[in-house]
One Martini backbone bead per residue (centre of mass of N, CA, C, O) as a GRO file, in nm:
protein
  101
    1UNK     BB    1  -0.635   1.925  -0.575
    2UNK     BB    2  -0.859   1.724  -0.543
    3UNK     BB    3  -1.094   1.612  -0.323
    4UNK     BB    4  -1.041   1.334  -0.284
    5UNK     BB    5  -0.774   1.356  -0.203
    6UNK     BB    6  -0.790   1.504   0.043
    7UNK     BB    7  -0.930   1.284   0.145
    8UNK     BB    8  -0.736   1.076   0.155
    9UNK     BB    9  -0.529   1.234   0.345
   10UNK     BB   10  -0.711   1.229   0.580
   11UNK     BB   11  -0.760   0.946   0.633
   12UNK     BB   12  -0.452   0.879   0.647
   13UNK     BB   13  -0.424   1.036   0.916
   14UNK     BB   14  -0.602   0.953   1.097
   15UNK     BB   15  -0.505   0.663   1.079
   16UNK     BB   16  -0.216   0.728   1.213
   17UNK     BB   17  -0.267   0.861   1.443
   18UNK     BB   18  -0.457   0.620   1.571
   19UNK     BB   19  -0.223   0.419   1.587
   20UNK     BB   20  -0.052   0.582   1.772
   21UNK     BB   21  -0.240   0.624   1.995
   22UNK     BB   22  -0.389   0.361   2.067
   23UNK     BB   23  -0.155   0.273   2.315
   24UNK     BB   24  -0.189   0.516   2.457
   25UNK     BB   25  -0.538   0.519   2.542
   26UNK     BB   26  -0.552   0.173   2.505
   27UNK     BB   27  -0.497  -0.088   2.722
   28UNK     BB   28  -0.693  -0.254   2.595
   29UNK     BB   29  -0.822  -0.448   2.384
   30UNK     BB   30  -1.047  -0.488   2.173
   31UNK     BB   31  -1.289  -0.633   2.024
   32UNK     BB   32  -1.276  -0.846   1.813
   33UNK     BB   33  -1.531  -0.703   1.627
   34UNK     BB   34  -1.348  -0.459   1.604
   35UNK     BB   35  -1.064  -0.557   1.502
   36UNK     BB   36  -1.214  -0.707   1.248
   37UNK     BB   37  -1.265  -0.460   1.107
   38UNK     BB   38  -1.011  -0.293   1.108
   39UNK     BB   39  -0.856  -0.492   0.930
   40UNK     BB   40  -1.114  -0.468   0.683
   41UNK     BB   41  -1.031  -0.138   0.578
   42UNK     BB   42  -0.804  -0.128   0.436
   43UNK     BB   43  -0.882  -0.272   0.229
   44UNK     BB   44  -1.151  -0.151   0.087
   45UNK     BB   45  -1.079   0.085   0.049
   46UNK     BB   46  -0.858   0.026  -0.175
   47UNK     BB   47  -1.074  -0.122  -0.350
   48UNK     BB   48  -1.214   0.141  -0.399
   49UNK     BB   49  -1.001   0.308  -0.515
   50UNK     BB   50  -0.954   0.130  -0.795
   51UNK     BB   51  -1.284   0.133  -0.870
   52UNK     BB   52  -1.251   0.448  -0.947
   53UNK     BB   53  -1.035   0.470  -1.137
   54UNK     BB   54  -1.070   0.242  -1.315
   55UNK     BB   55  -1.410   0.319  -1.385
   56UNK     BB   56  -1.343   0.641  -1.364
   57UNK     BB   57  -1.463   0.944  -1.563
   58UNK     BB   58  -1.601   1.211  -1.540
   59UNK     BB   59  -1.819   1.073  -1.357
   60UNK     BB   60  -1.819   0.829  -1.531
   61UNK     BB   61  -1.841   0.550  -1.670
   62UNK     BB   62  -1.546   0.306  -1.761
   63UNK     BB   63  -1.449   0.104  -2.036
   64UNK     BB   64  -1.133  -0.002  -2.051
   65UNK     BB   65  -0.784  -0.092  -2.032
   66UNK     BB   66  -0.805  -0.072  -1.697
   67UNK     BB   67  -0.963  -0.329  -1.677
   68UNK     BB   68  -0.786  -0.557  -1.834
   69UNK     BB   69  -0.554  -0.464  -1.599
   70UNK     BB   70  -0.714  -0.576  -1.352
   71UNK     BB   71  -0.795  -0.838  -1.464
   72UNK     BB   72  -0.496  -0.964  -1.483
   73UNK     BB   73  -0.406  -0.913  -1.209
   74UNK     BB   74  -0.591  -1.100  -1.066
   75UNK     BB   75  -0.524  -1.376  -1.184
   76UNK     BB   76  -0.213  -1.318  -1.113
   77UNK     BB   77  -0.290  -1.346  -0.805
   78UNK     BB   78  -0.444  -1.648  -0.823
   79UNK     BB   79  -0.207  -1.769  -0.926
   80UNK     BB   80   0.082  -1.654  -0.727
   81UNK     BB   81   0.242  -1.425  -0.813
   82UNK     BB   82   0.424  -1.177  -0.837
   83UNK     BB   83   0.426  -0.853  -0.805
   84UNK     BB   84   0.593  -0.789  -1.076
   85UNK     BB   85   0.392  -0.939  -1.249
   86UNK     BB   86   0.164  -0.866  -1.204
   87UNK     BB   87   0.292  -0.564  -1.299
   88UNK     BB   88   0.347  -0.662  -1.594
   89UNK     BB   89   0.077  -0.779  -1.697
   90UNK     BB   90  -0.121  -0.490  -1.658
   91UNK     BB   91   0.056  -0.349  -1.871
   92UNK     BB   92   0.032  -0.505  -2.094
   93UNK     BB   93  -0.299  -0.564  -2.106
   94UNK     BB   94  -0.324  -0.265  -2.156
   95UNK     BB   95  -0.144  -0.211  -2.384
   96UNK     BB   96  -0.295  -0.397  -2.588
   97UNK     BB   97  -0.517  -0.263  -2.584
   98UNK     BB   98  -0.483  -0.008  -2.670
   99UNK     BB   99  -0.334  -0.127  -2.959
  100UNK     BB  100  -0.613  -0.212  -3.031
  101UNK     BB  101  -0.798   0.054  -2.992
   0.00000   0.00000   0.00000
């Protein structure tokens, strides 16, 4: 297992503790301000795991067919598609570049 996942591992540990704990620690609920960050970590998160695998490779920037379909998964997000074929779509888009280079 790599460093990353060990991180990654961890961080998601961590996540679920502080969940379970939450209610049992803190009677009154958080600051608006703290708990719109608590929010907005999960997903950014995400975001960043998707763009360290999508666009790294070995240390190295890489564009590859995996951006092409993180590129069309993203369209069919904006265009309110289902998860199904979001994951369809980026499939194939990986799959043509894949086929077409």
């Amino acid at each position: 297992m790599t460093t990353v996942w060990v991180a990654v591992a961890l961080v998601s540990l961590v996540c679920v503790l502080l969940r379970a704990a939450g209610p049992l620690l803190v009677r009154q609920p958080f600051p608006p301000k703290v708990d719109r960050w608590l929010q907005l970590l999960a997903p950014a998160l995400l975001a960043a795991f998707v763009a360290v695998q999508t666009l790294g490779s070995e240390h190295r920037l890489t564009l590859d067919a995996r951006l092409a379909g993180v590129a069309a998964a993203a369209v069919a997000i904006l265009t309110g598609r289902s998860p199904l074929l979001v994951l369809l779509v980026a499939a194939g888009a990986t799959a043509a570049v894949r086929a077409l280079g």
